[in-house]
LUMVEX-781847 format. One record per residue (C-alpha): y negated, x negated, z negated. Coordinates in Angstrom, 3 decimals, decimal comma, always signed. Example, Ala and Ser with C-alpha at 12.3 -4.5 7.8 and 13.67 -1.06 7.14 Angstrom:
% LUMVEX-781847
<<+4,500; -12,300; -7,800>>
<<+1,060; -13,670; -7,140>>
//
This chain:
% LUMVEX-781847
<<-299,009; -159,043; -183,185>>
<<-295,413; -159,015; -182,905>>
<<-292,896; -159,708; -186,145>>
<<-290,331; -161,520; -186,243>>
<<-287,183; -163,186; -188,731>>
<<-288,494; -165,747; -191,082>>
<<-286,104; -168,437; -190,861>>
<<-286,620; -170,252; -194,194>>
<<-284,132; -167,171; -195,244>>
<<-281,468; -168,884; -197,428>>
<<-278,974; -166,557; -199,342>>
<<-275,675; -165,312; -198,249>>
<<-275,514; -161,787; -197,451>>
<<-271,994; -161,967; -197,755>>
<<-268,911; -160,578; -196,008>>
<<-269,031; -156,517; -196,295>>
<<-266,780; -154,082; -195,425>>
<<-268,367; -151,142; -194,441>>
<<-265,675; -148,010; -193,945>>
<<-264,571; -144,718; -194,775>>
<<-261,888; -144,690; -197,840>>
<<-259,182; -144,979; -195,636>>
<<-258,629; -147,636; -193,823>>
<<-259,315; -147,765; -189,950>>
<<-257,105; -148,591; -187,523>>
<<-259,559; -150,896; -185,709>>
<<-262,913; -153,307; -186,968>>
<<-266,408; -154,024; -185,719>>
<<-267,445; -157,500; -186,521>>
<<-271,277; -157,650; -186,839>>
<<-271,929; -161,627; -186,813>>
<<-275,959; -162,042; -187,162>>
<<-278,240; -163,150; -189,418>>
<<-280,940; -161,781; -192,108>>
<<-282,047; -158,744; -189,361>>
<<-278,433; -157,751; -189,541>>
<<-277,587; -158,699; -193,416>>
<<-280,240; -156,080; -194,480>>
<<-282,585; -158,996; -196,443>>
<<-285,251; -157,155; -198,678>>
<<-283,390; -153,476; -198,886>>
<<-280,572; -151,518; -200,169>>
<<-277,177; -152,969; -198,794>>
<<-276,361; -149,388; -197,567>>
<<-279,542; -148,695; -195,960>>
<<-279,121; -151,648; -193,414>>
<<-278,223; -150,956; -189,608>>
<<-274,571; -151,940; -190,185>>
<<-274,021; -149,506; -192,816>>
<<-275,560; -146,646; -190,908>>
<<-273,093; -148,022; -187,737>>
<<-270,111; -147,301; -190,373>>
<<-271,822; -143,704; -190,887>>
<<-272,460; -143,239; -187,597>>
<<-268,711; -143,723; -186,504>>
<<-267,321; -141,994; -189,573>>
<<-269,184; -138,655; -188,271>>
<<-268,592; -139,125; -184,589>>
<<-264,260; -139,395; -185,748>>
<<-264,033; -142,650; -184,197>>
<<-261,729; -145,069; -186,289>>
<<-263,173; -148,114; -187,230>>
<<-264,333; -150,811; -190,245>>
<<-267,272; -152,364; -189,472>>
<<-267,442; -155,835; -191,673>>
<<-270,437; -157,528; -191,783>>
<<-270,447; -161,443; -192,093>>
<<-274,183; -161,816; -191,268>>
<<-275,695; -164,739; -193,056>>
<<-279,244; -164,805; -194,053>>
<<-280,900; -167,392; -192,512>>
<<-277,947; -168,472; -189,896>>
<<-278,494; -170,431; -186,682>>
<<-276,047; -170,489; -183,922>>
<<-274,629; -173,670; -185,277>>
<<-273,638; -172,259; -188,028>>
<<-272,211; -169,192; -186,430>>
<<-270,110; -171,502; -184,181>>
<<-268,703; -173,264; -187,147>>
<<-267,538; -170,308; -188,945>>
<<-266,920; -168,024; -186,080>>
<<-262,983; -168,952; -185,598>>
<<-262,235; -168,262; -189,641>>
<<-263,850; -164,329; -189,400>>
<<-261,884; -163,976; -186,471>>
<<-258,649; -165,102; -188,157>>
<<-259,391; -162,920; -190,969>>
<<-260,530; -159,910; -189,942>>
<<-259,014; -159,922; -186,057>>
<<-261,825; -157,496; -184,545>>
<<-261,562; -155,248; -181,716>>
<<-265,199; -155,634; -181,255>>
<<-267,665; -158,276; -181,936>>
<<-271,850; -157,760; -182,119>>
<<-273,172; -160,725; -181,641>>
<<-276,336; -161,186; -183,209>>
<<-277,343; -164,254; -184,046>>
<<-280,469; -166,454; -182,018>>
<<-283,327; -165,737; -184,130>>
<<-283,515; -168,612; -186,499>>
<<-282,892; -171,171; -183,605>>
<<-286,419; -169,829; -181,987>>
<<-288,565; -169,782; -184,981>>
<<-287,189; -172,930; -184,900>>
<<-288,156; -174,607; -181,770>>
<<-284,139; -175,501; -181,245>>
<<-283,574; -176,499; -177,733>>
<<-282,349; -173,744; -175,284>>
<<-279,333; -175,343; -174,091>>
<<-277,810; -175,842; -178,114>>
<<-278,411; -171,656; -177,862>>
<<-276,854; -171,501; -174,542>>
<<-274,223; -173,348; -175,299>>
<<-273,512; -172,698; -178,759>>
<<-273,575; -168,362; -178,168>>
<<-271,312; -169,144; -175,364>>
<<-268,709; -170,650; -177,450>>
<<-268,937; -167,982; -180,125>>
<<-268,860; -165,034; -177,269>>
<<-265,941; -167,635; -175,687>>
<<-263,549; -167,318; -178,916>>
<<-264,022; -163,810; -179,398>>
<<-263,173; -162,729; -175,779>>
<<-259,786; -165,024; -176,890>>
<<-258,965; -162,951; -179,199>>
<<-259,191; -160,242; -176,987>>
<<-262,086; -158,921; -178,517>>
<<-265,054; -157,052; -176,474>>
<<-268,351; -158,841; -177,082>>
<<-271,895; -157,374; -177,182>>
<<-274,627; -159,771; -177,871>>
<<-277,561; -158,776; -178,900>>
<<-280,933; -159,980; -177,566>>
<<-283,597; -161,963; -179,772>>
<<-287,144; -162,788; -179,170>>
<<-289,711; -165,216; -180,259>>
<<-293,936; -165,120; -180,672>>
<<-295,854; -165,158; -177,093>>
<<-297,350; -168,035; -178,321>>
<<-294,530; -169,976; -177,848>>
<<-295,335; -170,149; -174,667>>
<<-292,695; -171,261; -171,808>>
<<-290,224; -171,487; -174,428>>
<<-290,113; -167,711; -175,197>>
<<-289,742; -166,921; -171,598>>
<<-286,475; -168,988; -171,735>>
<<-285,373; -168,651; -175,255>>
<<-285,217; -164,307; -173,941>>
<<-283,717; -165,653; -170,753>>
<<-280,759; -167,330; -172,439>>
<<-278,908; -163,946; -174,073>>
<<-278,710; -162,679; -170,510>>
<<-277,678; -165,611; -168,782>>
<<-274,590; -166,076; -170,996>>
<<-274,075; -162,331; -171,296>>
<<-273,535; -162,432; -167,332>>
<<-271,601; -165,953; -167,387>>
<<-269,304; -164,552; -170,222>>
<<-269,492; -160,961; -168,783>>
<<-270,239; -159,356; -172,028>>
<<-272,221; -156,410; -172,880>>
<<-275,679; -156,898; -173,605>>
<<-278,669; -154,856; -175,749>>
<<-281,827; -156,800; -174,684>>
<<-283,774; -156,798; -177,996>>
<<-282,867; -156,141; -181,430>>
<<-286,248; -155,135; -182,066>>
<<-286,807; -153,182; -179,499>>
<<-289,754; -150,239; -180,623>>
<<-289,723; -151,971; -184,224>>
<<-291,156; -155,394; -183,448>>
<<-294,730; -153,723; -182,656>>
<<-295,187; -151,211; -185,294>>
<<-296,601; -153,303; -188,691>>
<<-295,522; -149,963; -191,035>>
<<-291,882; -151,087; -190,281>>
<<-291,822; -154,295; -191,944>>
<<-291,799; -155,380; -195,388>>
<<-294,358; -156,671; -197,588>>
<<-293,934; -160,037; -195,878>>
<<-294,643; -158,980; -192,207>>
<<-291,385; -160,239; -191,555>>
<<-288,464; -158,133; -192,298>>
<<-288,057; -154,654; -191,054>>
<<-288,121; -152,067; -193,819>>
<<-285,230; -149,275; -194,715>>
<<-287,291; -147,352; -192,512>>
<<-286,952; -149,168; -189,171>>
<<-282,748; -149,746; -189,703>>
<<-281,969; -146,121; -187,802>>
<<-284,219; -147,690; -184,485>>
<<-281,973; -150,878; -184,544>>
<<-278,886; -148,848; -184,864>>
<<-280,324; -147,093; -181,960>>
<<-280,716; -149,922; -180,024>>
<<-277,505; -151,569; -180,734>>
<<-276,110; -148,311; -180,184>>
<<-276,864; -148,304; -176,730>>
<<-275,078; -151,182; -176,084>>
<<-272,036; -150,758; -178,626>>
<<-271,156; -147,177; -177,249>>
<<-269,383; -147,970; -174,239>>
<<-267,297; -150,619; -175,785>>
<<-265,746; -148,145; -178,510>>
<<-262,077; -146,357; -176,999>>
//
């Protein structure tokens, strides 16, 4: 049986800046929720913080900052998506928030239209977008055929880059989650790097 978010998360993760001493030239904004904040583990053992490892051995200059929120819907990203942008003006956005609004039962066009406006005022700030794909439970039915369906619907519209599933090779494997079947362990943060990876690659100069 697949795993998935638990979206009765509630703390901030708060806003992290990942980097090498010296300061980069350029900044990855990872905007998700408590599969990107690292809920349940080490702070540096968490996908963004191996992304900032990652691109500190491969020479390529940039900050990642995460402002993932535990627990975040894409309502709330929308309403806070214009002040990270002010602040921390990123070259590249991952966009990785969804989750919650499933587990949730949210309609499909508030997702649609809500990733499309946070994907919208990136691209505005001349930022290159990759959202990141999000399932929900089979037995959801119809629902989780469309809720998958949205990410690469507005992906094409918006023409940004797209990884399909967050939890791609995780989301099966029971070992990789913590004690409350929900939250992928310390162990399963190098796969979702990997998968985000794919996607994130061709966007870095």
């Amino acid at each position: 049986m697949l795993r998935f978010l638990n979206c009765r998360c509630l703390l901030l993760a708060g806003l992290l800046l990942l980097a090498p001493t010296v300061q980069a030239a350029r900044t990855i904004l990872i905007f998700g929720d408590s599969l990107s904040a690292g809920y349940g583990i080490r702070q540096d053992a968490a996908w963004p913080a191996l992304l900032a490892k990652r691109l500190h051995e491969k020479s390529l200059d940039y900050n990642v900052v995460n402002a993932s929120i535990s627990g975040e819907t894409t309502s709330g990203g929308r309403a806070r998506i214009d002040a990270a942008l002010s602040r921390y003006s990123p070259q590249v956005v991952v966009l990785a928030l969804g989750a919650n609004d499933g587990l949730r039962g949210l309609p499909l066009a508030q997702l649609r239209d809500n990733l499309t406006a946070i994907v919208a005022s990136a691209q505005s700030r001349k930022a290159r977008v990759l959202l990141v794909g999000q399932r929900v439970p089979p037995n959801y039915g119809a629902y989780a055929i469309g809720f998958h369906d949205v990410f690469g619907a507005v992906a094409r519209a918006r023409k940004a880059a797209l990884v399909d599933f967050l939890l791609d090779g995780v989301a099966t494997q029971p070992k990789l989650f913590q004690a409350d079947n929900l939250h992928p362990t310390a162990e399963a943060q190098p796969l979702l790097l990997d998968n985000v990876w794919r996607g994130l690659a061709p966007l870095l100069e």
